[in-house]
C-alpha positions as CSV (number, residue, x, y, z in Angstrom):
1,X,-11.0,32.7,3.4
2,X,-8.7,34.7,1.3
3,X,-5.7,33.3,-0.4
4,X,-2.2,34.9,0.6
5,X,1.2,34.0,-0.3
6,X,4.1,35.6,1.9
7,X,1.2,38.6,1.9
8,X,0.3,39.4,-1.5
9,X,-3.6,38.5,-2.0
10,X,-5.0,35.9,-4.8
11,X,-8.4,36.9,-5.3
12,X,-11.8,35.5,-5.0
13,X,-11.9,36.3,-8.9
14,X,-8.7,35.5,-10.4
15,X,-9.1,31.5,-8.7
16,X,-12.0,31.5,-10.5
17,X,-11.5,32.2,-13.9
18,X,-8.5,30.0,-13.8
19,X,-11.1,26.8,-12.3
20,X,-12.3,27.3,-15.8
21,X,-9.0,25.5,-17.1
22,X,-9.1,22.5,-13.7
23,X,-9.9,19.2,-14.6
24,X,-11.5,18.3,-11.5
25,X,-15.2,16.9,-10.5
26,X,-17.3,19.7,-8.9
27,X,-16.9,23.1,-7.9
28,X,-15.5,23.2,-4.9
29,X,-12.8,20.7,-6.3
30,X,-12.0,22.9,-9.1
31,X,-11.7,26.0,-6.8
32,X,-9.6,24.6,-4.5
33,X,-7.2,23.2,-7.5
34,X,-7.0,26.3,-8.7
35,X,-5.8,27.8,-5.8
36,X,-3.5,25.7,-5.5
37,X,-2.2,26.5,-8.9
38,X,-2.0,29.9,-8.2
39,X,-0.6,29.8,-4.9
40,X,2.5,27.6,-7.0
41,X,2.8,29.8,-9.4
42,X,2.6,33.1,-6.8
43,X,5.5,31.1,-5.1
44,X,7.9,30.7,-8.4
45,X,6.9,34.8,-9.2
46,X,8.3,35.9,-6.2
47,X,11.5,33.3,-6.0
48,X,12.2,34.5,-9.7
49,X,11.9,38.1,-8.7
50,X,13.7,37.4,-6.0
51,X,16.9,36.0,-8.0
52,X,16.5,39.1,-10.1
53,X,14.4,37.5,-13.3
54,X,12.3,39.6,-14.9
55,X,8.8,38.9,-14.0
56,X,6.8,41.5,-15.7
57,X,8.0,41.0,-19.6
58,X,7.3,37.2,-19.4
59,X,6.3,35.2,-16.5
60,X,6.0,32.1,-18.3
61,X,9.4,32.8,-19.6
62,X,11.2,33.7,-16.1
63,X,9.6,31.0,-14.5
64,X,11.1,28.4,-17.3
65,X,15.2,30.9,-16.4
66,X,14.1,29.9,-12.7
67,X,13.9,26.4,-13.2
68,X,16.6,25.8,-15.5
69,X,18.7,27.8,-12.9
70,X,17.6,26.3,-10.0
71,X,16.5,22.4,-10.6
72,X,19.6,20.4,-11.5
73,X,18.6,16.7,-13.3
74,X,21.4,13.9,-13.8
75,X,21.8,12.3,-17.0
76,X,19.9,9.0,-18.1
77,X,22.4,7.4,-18.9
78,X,22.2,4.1,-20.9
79,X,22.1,1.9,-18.3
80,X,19.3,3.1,-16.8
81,X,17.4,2.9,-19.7
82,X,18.3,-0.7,-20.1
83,X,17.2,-1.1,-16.6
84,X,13.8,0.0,-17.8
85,X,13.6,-1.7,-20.9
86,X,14.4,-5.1,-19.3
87,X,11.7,-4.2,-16.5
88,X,9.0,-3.0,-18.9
89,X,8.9,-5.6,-21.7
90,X,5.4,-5.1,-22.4
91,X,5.4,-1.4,-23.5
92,X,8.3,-2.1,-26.1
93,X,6.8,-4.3,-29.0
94,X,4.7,-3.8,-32.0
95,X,1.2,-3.1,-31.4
96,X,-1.0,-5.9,-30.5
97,X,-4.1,-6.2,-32.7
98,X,-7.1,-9.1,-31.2
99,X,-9.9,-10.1,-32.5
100,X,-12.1,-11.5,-29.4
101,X,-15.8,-11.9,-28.4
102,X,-17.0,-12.2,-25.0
103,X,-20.1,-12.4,-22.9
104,X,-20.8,-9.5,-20.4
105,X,-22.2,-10.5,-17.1
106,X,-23.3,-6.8,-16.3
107,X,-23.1,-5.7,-12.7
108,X,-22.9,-1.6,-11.1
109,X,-19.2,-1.0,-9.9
110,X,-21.1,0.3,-6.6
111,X,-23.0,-2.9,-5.9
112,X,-20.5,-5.6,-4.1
113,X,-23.5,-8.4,-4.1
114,X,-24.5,-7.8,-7.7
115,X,-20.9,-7.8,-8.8
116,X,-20.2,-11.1,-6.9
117,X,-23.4,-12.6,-8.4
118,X,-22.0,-12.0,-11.9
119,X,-18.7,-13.1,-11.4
120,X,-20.3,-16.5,-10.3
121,X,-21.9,-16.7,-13.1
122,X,-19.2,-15.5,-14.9
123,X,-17.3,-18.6,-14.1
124,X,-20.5,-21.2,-13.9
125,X,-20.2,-20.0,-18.0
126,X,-16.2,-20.5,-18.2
127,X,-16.7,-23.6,-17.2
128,X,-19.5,-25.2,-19.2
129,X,-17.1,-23.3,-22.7
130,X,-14.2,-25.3,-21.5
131,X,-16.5,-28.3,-21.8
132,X,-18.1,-27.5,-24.4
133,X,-16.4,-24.7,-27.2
134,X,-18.8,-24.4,-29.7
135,X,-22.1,-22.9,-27.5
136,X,-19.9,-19.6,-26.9
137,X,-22.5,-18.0,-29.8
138,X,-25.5,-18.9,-27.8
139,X,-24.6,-18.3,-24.9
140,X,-23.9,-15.2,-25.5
141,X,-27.2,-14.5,-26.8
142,X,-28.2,-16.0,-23.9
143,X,-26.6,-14.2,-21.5
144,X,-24.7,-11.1,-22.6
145,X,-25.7,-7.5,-21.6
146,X,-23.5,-6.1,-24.4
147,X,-25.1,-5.5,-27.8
148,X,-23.1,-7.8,-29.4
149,X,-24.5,-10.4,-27.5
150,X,-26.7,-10.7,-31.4
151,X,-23.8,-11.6,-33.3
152,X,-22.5,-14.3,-31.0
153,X,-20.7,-11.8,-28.7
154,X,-18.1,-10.6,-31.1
155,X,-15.9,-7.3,-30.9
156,X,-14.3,-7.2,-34.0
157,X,-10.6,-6.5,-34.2
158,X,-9.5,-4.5,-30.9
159,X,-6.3,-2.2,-30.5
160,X,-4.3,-0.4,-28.0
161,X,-7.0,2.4,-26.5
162,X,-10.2,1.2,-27.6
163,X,-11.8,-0.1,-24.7
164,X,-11.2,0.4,-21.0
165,X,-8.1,0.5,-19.6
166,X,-8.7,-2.2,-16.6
167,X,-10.2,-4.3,-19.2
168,X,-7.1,-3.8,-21.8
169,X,-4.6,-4.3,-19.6
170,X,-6.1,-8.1,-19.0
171,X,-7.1,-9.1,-22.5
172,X,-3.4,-8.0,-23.8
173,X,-1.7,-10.3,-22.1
174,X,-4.3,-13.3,-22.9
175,X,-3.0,-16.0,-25.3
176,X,-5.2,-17.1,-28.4
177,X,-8.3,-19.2,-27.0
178,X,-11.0,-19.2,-24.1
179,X,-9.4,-17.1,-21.1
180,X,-9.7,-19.5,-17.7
181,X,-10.9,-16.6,-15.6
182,X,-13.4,-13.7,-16.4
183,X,-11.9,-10.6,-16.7
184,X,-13.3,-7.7,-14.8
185,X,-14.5,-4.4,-16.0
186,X,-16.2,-1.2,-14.8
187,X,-19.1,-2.9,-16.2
188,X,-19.1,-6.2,-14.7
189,X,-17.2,-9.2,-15.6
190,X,-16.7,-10.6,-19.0
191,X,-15.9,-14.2,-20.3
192,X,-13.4,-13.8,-23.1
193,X,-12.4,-15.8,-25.7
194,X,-9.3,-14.2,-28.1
195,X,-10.1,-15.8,-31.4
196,X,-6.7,-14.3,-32.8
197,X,-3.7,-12.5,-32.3
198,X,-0.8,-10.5,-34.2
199,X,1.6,-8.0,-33.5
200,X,3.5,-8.1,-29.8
201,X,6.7,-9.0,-31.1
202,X,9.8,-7.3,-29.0
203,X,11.4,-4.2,-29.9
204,X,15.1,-3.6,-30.1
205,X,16.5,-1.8,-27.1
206,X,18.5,0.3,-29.8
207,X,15.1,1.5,-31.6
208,X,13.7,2.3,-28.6
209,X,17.0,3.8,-26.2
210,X,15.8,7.1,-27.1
211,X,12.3,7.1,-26.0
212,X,13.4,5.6,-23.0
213,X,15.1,8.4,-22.1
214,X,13.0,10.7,-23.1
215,X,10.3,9.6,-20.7
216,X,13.2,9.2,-17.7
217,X,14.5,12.4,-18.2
218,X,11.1,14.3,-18.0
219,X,9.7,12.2,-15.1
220,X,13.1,12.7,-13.7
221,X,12.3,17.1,-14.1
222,X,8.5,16.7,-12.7
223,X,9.8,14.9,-9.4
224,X,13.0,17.6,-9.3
225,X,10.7,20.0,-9.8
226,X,8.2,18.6,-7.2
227,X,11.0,18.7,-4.6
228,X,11.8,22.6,-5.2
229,X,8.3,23.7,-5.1
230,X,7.6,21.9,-1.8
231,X,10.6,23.5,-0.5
232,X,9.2,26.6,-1.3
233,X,6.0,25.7,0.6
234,X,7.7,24.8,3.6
235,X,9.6,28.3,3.9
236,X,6.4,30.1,2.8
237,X,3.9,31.9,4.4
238,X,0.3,30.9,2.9
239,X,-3.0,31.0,4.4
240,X,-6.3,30.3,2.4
241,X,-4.8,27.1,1.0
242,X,-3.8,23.3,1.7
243,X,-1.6,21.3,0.0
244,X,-2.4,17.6,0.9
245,X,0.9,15.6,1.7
246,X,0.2,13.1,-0.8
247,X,-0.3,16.0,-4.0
248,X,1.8,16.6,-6.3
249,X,2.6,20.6,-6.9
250,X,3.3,21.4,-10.0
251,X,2.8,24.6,-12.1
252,X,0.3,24.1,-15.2
């Protein structure tokens, strides 16, 4: 089905060269992203032209004039980036450097029964290293899926970014020492032990005010600007394209 936008046509060919520049998984996905791109940016073309922007010199540009013009933003003030600061303590200290090893149950994140074997055994070896510390080495030899399972299960020094998020966001917050639960991963479930720590130590609200605000003020924009396109949506004629309630609009 063709795309059309208050009746002027997107074509077959122009949704897909620009599926060459979606980030999505599979064809289709990519096609339909992109026509949803284009369809957005169809919308701002004709709401600049219509306000009397020059289209035609620079679209890019009059599309930016539209914007500005028509999306208004408060001002972050400091009070709301105290708000944040207070409410995000973890994202505002040094960087946190660990040195760990661990033992890697290994289980497919598709396979409930295999994942629920390895977290049992996951804990059955938390359990017997709280009673006994110093077989962590061979059990991991033992037991570990991860190539490091042949040097006791050590990592090395980890930072911010270097493993998987789900399994980052755990170990950051462990203190120094055996973690009491295994921590779960895309590729199973690990038993951890943080053999040290350094770095984590708060950062001034006054180093970091500025940041703050930077990142409130542009999330701040992309919702404002979210708002205006979907208005434009609603008061638009379009056939060829969906825009699922829960997507967010926004021109690339």
């Amino acid at each position: 089905m063709p795309v059309v936008i208050n009746r002027t046509l997107i074509t077959d060919a122009e949704i897909i060269e620009e599926s060459a520049r979606v980030e999505a998984e599979g064809i289709s996905a990519r096609r339909e992203e992109a026509a949803r791109q284009l369809a957005v940016r169809e919308l701002l073309q004709q709401q600049a032209r219509a306000l009397g922007l020059d289209t035609k010199t620079d679209l890019d540009q009059a599309i930016e004039q539209l914007l500005a013009q028509e999306v208004s933003l408060p001002e972050v003030d400091e009070a709301a980036c105290r708000r944040y600061y207070d409410s995000n303590p973890e994202r505002f200290c040094t960087p946190v450097t660990l040195e760990l090893r661990h033992i890697l149950l290994k289980a497919a994140p598709d396979d409930p029964e295999e994942r629920a074997t390895a977290e049992q055994q996951a804990e059955r070896l938390v359990a017997e290293l709280q009673a006994d510390p110093s077989c962590f080495a061979a059990l991991a030899a033992q037991h570990s899926a991860c190539p490091s399972a042949s040097d006791g299960g050590h990592l090395g020094f980890i930072n911010r970014g270097q493993t998987v998020p789900e399994f980052e966001q755990v170990v950051t917050r462990l203190a120094s020492g055996l973690a009491a639960r295994p921590v779960e991963s895309r590729y199973g479930f690990h038993v951890v032990e943080v053999l040290s720590r350094t770095g984590g130590e708060p950062l001034a609200f006054a180093d970091v005010q500025h940041l703050i605000a930077d990142y409130l003020q542009e999330a701040s924009w992309r919702r404002a600007v979210h708002q205006y396109i979907q208005v434009l949506i609603d008061s638009a004629e379009i056939k060829g394209v969906d825009f699922p309630e829960n997507s967010s609009p926004l021109i690339q």
